[in-house]
C-alpha positions in Angstrom: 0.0 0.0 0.0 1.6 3.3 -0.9 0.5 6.9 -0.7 1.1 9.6 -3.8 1.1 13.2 -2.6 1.5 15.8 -5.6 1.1 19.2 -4.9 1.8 21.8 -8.2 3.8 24.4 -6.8 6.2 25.5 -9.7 7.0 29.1 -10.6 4.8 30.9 -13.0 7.9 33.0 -14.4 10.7 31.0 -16.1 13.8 29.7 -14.3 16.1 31.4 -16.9 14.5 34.9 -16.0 13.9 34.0 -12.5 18.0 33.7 -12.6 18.5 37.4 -13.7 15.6 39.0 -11.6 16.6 41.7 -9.1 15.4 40.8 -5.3 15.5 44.6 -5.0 11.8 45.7 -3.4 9.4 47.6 -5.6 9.4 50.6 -3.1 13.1 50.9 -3.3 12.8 50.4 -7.6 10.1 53.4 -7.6 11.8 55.6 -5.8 15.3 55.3 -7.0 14.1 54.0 -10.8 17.7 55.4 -12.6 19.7 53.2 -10.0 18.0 50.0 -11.4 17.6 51.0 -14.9 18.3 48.0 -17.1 17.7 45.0 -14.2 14.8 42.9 -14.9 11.7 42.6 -12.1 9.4 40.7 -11.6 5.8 42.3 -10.1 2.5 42.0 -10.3 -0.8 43.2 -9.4 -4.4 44.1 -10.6 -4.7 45.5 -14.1 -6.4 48.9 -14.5 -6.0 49.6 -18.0 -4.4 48.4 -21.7 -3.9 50.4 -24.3 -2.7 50.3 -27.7 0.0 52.4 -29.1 1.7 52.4 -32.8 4.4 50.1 -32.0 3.3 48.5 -28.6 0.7 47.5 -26.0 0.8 49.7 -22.5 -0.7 48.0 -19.5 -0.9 50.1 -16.2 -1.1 48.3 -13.0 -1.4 48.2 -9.0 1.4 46.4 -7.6 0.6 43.7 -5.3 3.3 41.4 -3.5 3.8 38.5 -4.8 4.1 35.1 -3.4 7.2 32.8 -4.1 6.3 31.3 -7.0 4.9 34.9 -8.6 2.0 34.8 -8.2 0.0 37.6 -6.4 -0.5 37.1 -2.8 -2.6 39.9 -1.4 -4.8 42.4 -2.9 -4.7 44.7 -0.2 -1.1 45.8 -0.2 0.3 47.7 -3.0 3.2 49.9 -3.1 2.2 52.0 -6.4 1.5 51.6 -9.8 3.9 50.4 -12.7 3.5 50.2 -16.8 3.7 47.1 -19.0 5.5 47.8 -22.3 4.9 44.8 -25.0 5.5 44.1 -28.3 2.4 41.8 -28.7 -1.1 42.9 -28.8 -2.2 42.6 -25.7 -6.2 42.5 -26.2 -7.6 45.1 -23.7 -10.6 42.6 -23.8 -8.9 40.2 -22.2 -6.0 42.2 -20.2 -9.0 44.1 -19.1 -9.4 46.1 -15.5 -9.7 43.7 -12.3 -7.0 41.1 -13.9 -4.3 39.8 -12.0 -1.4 39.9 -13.6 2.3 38.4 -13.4 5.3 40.5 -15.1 8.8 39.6 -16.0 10.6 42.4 -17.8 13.5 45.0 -17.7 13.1 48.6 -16.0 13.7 50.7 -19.2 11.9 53.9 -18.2 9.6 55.6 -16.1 6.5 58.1 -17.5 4.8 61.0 -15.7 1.2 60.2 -15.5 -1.7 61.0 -13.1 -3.7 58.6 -10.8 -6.6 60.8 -10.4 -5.6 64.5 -10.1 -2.6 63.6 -8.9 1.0 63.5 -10.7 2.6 60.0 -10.6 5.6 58.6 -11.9 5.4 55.0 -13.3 8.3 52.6 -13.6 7.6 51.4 -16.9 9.0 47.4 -17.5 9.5 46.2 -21.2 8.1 42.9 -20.7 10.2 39.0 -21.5 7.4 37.6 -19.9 3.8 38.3 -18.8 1.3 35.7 -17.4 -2.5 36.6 -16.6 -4.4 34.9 -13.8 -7.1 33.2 -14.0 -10.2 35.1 -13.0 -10.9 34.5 -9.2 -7.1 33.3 -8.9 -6.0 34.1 -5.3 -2.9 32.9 -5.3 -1.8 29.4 -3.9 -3.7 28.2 -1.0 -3.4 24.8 0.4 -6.4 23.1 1.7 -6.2 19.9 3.1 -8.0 17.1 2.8 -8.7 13.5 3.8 -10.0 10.5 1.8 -10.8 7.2 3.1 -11.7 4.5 1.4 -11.6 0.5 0.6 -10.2 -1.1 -2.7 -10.4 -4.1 -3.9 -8.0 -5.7 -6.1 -7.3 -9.9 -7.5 
């Protein structure tokens, strides 16, 4: 009689960008943005917006921490807002407001915007990787449970 316990826990972002990724915190990144100007991140959060420009899609989004495998652990917390610059279409349809989001990218600018009235400055990411969440994802959450039961076998 043997007992097979499998529990997916592997990283949403890629071991080979994983390897590269600063450990620095967001706060520090937003507030000192030319010190870590060309290291790659990786954040996440709720999406507000995607837009379309010419040459690339532009995602704005809360920053939420993340859990250890990326993915976002409470909605609560945020330390700001950051952009998403990609070269794919990213459909605002489906990137739309209320998504959770996972980024892996570099920190290649930042861009003066406003969050209401007032004036913000966004870290803006140019993004190797970005993975959306499913709808009511929550991040990883273990509940435990306990079958019993009787087999038969020849």
């Amino acid at each position: 009689m043997g007992c097979l316990f499998i529990v997916s826990c592997a990283p949403i972002v890629s071991k080979e960008v994983r390897a590269r990724a600063s450990d620095a915190p967001f706060r520090e990144a937003v507030r000192n943005p030319d010190r870590y100007r060309g290291m790659t991140f990786i954040w996440g959060g709720a999406i507000v917006q995607t837009k379309q420009a010419d040459s690339a899609s532009l995602m704005e989004v809360v920053q939420n921490p993340l859990t250890g495998r990326g993915a976002v652990a409470d909605r609560d917390v945020s330390y700001g807002r950051f952009l998403v610059r990609s070269q794919k279409l990213l459909d605002p349809l489906i990137y739309r407001a209320g998504r959770l989001v996972t980024v892996a990218g570099e920190l290649v600018d930042t861009r003066r915007g406003k969050i209401g009235e007032g004036e913000y400055l966004y870290p803006v990411l140019s993004a190797d990787e970005i993975h959306l969440l499913g709808e009511d994802y929550g991040g990883y959450r273990f509940m435990p449970s306990i079958f019993l039961g009787i087999g038969i076998t020849d």
